[in-house]
SEGUMAR-157854 format. One line per 5 residues: their letters; for each residue x, y negated, z negated of C-alpha. Coordinates in pm, 1 decimal. Layout:
// SEGUMAR-157854
A = X,Y,Z | ...
//
This chain:
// SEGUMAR-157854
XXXXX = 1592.3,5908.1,-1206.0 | 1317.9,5766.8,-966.9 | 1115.5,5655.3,-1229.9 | 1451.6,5491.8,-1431.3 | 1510.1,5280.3,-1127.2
XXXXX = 1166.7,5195.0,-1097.0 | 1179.9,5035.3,-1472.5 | 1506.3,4808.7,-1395.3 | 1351.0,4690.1,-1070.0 | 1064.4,4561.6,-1314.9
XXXXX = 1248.2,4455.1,-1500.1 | 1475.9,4214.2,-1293.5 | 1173.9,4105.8,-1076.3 | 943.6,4050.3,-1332.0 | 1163.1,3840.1,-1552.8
XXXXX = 1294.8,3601.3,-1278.8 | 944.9,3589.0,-1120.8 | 793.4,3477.2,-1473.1 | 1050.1,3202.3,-1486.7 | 1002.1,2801.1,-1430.6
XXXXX = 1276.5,2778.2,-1186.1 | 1145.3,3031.7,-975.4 | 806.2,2877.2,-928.7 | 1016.1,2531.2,-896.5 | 1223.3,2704.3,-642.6
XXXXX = 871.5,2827.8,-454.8 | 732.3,2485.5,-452.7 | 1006.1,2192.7,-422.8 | 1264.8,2393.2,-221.2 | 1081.9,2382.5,126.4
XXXXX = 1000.8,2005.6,5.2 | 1396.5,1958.9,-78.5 | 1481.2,2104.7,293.6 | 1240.7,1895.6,505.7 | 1375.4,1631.5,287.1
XXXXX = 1736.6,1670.0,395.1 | 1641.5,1769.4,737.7 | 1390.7,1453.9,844.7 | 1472.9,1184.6,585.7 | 1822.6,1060.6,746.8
XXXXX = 1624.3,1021.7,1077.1 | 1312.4,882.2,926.3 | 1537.6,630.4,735.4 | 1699.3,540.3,1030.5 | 1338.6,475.8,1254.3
XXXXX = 1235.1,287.5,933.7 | 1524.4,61.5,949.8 | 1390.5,-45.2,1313.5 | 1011.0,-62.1,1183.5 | 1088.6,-382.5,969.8
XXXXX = 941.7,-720.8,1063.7 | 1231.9,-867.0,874.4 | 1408.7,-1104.8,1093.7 | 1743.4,-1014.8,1172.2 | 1991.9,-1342.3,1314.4
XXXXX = 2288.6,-1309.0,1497.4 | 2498.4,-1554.4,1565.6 | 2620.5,-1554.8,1894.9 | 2969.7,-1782.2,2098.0 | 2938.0,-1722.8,2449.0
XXXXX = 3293.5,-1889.0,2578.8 | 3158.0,-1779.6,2927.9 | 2863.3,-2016.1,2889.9 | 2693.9,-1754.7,3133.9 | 2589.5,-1455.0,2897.7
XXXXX = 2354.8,-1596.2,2595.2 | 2065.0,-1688.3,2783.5 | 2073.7,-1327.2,2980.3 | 2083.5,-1162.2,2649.8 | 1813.5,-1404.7,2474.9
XXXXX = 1599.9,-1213.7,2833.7 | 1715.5,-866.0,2760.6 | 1615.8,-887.0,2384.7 | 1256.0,-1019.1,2527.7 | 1246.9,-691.2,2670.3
XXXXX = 1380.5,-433.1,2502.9 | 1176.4,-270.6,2244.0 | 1477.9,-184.0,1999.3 | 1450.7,-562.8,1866.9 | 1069.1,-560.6,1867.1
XXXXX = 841.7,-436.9,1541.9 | 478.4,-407.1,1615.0 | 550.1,-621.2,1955.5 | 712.2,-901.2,1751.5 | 1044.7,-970.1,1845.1
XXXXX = 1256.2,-940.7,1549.5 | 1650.7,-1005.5,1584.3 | 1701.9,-1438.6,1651.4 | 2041.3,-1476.7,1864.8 | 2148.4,-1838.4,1756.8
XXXXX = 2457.3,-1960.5,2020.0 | 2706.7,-2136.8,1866.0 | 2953.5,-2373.4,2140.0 | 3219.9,-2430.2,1926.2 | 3562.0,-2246.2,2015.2
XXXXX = 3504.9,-1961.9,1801.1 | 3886.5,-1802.6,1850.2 | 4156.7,-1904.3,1599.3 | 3908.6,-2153.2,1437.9 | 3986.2,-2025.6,1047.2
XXXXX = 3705.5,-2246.9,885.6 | 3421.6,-2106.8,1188.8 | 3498.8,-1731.7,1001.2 | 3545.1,-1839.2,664.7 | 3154.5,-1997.5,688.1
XXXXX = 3023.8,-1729.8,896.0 | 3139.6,-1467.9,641.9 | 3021.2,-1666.7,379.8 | 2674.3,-1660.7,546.7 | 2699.1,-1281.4,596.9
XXXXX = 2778.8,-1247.3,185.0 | 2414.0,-1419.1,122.6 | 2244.9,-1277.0,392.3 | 2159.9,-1611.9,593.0 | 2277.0,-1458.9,879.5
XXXXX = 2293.6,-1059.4,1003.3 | 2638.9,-1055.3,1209.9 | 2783.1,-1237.1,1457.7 | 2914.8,-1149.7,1838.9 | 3247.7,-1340.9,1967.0
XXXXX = 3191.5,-1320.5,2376.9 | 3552.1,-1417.9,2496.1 | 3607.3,-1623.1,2836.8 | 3840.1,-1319.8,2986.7 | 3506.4,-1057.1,2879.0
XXXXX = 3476.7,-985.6,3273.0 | 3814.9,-855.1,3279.6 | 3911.0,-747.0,2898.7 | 3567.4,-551.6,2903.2 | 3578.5,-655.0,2532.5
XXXXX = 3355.5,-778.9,2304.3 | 3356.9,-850.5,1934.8 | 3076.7,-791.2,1674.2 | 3134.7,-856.6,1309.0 | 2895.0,-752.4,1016.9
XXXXX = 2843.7,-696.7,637.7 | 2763.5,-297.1,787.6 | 2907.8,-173.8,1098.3 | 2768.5,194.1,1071.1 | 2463.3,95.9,1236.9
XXXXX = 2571.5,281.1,1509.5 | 2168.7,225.4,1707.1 | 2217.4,-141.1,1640.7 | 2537.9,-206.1,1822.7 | 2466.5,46.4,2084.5
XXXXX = 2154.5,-144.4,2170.1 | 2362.0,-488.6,2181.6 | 2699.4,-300.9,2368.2 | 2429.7,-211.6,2635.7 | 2307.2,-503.6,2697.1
XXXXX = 2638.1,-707.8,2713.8 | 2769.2,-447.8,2939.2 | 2485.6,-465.5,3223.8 | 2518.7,-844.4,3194.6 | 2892.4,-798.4,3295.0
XXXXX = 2872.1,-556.4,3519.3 | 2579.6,-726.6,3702.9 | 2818.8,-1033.9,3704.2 | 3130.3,-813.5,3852.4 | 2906.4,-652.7,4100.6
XXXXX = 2789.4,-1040.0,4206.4 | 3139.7,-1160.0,4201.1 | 3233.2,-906.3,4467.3 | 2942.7,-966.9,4702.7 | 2719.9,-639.0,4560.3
XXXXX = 2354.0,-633.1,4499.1 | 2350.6,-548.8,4125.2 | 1968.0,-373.9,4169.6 | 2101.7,-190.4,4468.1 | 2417.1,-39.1,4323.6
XXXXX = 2212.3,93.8,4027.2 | 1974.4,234.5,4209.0 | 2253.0,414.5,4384.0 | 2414.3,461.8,4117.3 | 2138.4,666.6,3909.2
XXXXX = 2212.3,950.4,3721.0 | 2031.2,1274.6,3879.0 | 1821.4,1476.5,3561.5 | 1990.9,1830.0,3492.4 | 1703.6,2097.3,3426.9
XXXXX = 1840.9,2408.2,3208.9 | 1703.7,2786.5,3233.9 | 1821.9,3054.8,3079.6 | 1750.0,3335.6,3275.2 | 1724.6,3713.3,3171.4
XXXXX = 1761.9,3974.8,3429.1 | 1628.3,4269.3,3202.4 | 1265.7,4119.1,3200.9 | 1292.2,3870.5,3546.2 | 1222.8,3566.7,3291.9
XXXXX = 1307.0,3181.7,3281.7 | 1364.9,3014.4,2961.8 | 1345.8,2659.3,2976.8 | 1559.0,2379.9,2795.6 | 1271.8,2323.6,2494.8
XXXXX = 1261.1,2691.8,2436.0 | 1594.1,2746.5,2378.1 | 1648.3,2436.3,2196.1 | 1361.7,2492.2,1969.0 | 1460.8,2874.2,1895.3
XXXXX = 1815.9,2724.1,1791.3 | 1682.9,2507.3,1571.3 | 1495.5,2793.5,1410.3 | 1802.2,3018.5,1412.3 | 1971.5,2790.7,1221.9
XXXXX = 1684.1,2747.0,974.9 | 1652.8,3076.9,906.2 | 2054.6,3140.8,878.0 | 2105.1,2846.6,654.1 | 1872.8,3024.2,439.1
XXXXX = 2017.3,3373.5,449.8 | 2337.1,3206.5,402.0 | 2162.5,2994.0,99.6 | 2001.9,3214.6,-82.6 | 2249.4,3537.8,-37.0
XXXXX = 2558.3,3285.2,-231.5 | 2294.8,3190.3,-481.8 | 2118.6,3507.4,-555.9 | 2405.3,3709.5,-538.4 | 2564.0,3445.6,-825.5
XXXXX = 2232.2,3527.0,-1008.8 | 2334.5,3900.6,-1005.5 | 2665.6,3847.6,-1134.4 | 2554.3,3630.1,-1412.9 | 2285.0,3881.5,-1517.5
XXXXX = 2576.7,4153.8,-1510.6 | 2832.8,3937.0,-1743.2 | 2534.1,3839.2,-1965.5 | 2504.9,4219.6,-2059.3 | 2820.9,4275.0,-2112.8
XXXXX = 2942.7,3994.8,-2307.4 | 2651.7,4009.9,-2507.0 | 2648.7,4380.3,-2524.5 | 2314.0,4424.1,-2440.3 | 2420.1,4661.7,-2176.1
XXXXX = 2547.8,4919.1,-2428.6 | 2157.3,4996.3,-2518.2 | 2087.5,4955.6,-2143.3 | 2316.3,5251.4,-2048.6 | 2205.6,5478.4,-2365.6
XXXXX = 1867.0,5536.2,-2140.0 | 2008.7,5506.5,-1803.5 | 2276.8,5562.9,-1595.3 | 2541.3,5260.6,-1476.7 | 2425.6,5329.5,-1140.4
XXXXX = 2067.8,5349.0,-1156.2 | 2111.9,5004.1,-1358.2 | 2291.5,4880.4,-1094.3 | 2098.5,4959.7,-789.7 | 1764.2,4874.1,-973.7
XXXXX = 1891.0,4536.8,-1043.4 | 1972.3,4462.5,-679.4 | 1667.9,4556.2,-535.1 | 1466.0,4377.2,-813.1 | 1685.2,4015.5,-717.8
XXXXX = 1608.1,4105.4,-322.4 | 1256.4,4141.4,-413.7 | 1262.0,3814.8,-579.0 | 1380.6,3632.2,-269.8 | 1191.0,3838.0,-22.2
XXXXX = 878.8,3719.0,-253.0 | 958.5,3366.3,-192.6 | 977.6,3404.6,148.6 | 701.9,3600.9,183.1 | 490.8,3279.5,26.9
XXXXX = 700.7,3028.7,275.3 | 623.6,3253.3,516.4 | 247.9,3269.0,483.3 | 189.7,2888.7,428.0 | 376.1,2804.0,740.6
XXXXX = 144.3,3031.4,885.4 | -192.0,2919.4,718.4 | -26.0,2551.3,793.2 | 29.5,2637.5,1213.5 | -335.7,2796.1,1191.9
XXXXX = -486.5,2475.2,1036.4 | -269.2,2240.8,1154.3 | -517.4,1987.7,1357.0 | -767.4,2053.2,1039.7 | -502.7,1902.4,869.0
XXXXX = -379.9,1637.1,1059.9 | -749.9,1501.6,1117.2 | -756.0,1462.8,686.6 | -495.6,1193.9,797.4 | -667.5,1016.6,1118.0
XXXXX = -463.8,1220.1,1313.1 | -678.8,1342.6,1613.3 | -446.2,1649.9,1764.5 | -46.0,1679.6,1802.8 | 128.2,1524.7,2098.0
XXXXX = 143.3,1674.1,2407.9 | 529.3,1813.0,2332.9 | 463.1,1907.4,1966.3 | 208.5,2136.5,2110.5 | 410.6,2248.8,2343.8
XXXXX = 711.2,2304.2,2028.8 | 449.1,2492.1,1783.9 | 352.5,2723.1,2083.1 | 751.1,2859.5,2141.6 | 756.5,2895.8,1732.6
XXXXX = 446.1,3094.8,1765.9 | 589.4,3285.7,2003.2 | 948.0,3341.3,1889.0 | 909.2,3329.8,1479.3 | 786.8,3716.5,1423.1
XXXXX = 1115.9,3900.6,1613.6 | 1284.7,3664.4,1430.7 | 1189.5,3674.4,1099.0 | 1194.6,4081.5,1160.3 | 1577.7,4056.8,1243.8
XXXXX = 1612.9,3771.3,980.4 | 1497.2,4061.3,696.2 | 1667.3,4294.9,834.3 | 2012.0,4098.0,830.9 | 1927.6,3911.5,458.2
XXXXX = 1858.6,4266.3,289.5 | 2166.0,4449.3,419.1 | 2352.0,4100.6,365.6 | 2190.6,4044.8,27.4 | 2309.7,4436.4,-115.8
XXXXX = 2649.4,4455.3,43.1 | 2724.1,4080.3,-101.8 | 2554.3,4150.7,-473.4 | 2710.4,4492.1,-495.8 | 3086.1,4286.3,-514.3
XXXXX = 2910.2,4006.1,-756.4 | 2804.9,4276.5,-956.7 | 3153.0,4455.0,-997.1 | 3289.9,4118.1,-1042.0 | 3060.3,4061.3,-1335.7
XXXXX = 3128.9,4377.7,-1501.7 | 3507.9,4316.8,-1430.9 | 3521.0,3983.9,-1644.1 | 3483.9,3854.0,-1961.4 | 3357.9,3478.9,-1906.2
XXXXX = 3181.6,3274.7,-1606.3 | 3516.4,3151.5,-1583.3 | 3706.9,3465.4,-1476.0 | 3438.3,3566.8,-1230.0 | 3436.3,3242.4,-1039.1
XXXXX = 3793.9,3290.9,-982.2 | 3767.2,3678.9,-880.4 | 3491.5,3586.5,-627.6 | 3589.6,3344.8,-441.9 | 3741.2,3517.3,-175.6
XXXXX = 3392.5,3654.3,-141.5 | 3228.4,3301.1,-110.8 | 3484.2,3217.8,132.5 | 3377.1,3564.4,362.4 | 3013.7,3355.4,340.7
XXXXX = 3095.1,3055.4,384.0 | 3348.1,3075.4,660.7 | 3133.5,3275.2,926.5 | 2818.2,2964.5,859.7 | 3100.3,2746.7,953.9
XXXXX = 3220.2,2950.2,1269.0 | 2833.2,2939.6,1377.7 | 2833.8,2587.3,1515.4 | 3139.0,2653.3,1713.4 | 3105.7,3015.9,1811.1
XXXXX = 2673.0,2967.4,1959.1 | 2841.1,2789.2,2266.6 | 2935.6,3101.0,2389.0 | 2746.8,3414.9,2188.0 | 2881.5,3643.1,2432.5
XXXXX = 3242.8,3579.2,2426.8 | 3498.5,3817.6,2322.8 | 3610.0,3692.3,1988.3 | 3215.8,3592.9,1903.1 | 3135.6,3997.9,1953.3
XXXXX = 3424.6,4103.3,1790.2 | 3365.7,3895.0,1443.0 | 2975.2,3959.8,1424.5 | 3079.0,4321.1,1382.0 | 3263.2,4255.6,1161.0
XXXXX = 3066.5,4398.7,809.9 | 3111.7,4066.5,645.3 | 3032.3,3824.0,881.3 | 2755.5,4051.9,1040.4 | 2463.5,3894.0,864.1
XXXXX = 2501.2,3598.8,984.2 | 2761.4,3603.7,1301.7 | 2510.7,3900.5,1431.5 | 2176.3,3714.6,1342.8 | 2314.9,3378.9,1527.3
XXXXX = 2358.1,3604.7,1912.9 | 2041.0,3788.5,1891.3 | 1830.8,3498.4,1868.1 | 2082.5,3237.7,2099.3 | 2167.5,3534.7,2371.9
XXXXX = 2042.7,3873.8,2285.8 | 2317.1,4136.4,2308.5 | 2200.6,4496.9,2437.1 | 1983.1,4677.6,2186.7 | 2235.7,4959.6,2138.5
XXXXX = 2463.4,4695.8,2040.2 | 2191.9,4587.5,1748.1 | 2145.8,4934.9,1639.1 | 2540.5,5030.9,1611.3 | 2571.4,4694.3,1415.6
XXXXX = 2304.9,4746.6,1188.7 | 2469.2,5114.5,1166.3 | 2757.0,5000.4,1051.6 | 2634.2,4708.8,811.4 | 2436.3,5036.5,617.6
XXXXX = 2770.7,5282.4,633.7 | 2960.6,4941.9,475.7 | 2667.6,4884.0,169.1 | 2718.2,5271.0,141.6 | 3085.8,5285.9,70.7
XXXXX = 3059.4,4930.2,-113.5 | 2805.0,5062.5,-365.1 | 3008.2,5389.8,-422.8 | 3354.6,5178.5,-493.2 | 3208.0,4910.1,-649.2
XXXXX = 2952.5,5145.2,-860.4 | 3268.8,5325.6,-1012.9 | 3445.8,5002.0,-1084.9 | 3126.1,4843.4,-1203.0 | 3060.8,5186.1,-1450.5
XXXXX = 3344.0,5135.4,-1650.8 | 3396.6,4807.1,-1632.9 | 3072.5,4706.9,-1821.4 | 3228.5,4893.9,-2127.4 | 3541.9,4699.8,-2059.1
XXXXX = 3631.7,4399.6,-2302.6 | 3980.7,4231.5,-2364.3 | 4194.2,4152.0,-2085.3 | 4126.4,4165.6,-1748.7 | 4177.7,4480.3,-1523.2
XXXXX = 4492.1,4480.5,-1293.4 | 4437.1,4570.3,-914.7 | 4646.3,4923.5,-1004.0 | 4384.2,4938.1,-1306.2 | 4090.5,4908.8,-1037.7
XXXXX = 4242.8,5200.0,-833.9 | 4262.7,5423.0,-1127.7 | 3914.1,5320.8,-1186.4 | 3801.8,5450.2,-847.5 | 3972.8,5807.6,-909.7
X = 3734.6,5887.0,-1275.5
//
């Protein structure tokens, strides 16, 4: 039996490691990450980066803000590239409200680009509070901050002035004080600052979008494998030489090895690449990281191993209970079709505790967050999320892992009887009261 098992673990491994997409998956899905992770910021510091001059055109019915703001843009680096100031402010004295033709030329400038917006600063501003801006694009959210802060300490400095106030005074009163975060532990008398635990979030939710990732699309993988035997009837031969359930539980394993295979080669560049890193860096004229990158690399260093241990742990008892349904699925159907319908109740048990993350890591310990990470389902990544955001007690770990191996237990002897006969299954589609005979062969 050992030795059966053995042969469809080859089997599956070997032919999905041999393939093109795998080695495309090794090599452009890390690159297809970092690429959704950094380019939306990197686009948006890019934007700032060009020495393209931007104009605005400006009507100041105060007659007391356009010069302050032609100062503040002087100063502020936002509308400076490579110490080049690079947005124009051009004031325009004409009574900009209700004058039709004004708009109609000024949005005829913004279709060809002569200009970049324009900002209507009404006479009542000191007491509406409001100001207008009008552009082509108005989801440069960064660009019309920068320009809404300005205006606003203009105005305010103005209203302080009007009411006999030092403007410099009141804001030096009026300064924020700087709120320091530590989490503390009282098992091991330890302080964990506000980097650490913001830097071993954003590795928890790394490493759960991936368990998450790869456990919808390699459990898919299994099912497809499973309907491709049976609709071509390959699995007939299969089963002549071994049993449904050796076939089964070696083709699991072999897909888990695949993706723990994978990650075992992410894992070791990212380790060769921390090792190396100022090597590397100083290929590029880069002499050392910053000061708070080394500070960043250091808490990974220190937090990635427990981690990844509990991120293995969690993906392989994810990854069999998860594949044991897609394969009963698969040998329940006759078409893609049919078993994209039948699983997606399953999908949704994936994709709806990934979604309850973001809301549920605000408070790890609270009574409904405990209650739905032990919950078999939503374990792998519910459970994962609190032990690396607020570690629950270790009993607490071991009963849930406990349970998560009594669930893949019972799933892999209901869905191995269902999954037996159903391979040999063509025609219609079982019935539910069909699957419960099933269960009693």
């Amino acid at each position: 039996m050992r030795h059966k098992v053995i042969t469809v673990i080859k089997r599956e491994y070997i032919t999905r490691v041999k393939t093109k997409g795998f080695v495309a998956s090794v090599l452009l899905m890390p690159v297809m990450m970092s690429i959704v992770m950094v380019l939306p910021s990197l686009m948006v510091s890019l934007q700032h980066k060009s020495d393209e001059m931007k104009t605005f055109v400006v009507f100041d019915e105060t007659g007391e803000i356009f010069s302050k703001m032609q100062d503040a843009l002087d100063e502020n680096s936002f509308f400076h590239h490579e110490g080049k100031r690079v947005y124009q402010l051009i004031e325009k004295s004409s009574d900009f409200s209700g004058n039709v033709d004004t708009k109609q030329q000024l949005n005829q400038q913004l279709e060809t680009k002569e200009i970049h917006g324009y900002i209507e600063i009404p006479q009542d501003v000191f007491d509406s509070l409001q100001v207008n801006y009008y552009a082509k694009n108005i989801t440069n959210f960064e660009e019309q901050r920068a320009f809404r802060r300005i205006i606003s300490q203009i105005v305010t400095n103005k209203r302080l002035e009007d009411k006999g106030y030092a403007a410099d005074e009141v804001r030096d009163l009026m300064q924020r004080i700087r709120f320091a975060e530590y989490a503390v532990s009282g098992k091991t008398d330890t302080v964990e600052g506000e980097e650490t635990a913001m830097v071993r979030l954003g590795l928890t939710y790394i490493l759960t979008f991936s368990l998450y990732l790869f456990t919808l699309i390699y459990g898919a993988s299994v099912m497809r494998s499973v309907l491709e035997e049976k609709t071509t009837r390959i699995v007939e031969v299969i089963i002549s030489s071994v049993k449904p359930h050796q076939l089964l539980f070696g083709k699991i394993i072999g897909v888990c090895l695949v993706c723990l295979t994978m990650f075992l080669i992410w894992g070791g560049c990212a380790v060769l690449l921390f090792m190396n890193l100022n090597s590397i860096l100083g290929l590029f004229g880069v002499e050392g990281l910053p000061p708070e990158f080394i500070g960043i690399t250091g808490i990974i260093k220190s937090t990635a191993v427990p981690a990844f241990v509990y991120f293995l742990i969690y993906f392989v008892s994810g990854f069999f209970l998860f594949s044991t349904i897609y394969a009963a699925a698969g040998a329940i159907c006759n078409s893609e079709e049919e078993a994209q319908q039948v699983v997606t109740p399953l999908v949704m048990m994936l994709i709806l505790p990934f979604m309850l993350m973001f809301g549920l890591f605000r408070a790890p310990d609270a009574t409904l967050t405990v209650v739905l990470s032990h919950i078999p389902f939503f374990s792998p990544l519910l459970m994962f999320m609190r032990i690396n955001v607020l570690a629950p007690p270790f009993w607490e770990i071991l009963l849930n892992i406990a349970v998560m191996i009594a669930t893949i237990v019972g799933a892999i002897f209901v869905m191995g009887k269902i999954y037996k006969i159903g391979i040999l299954m063509y025609g219609k589609r079982p019935t539910p009261s069909e699957l419960w005979r099933w269960l009693h062969y």
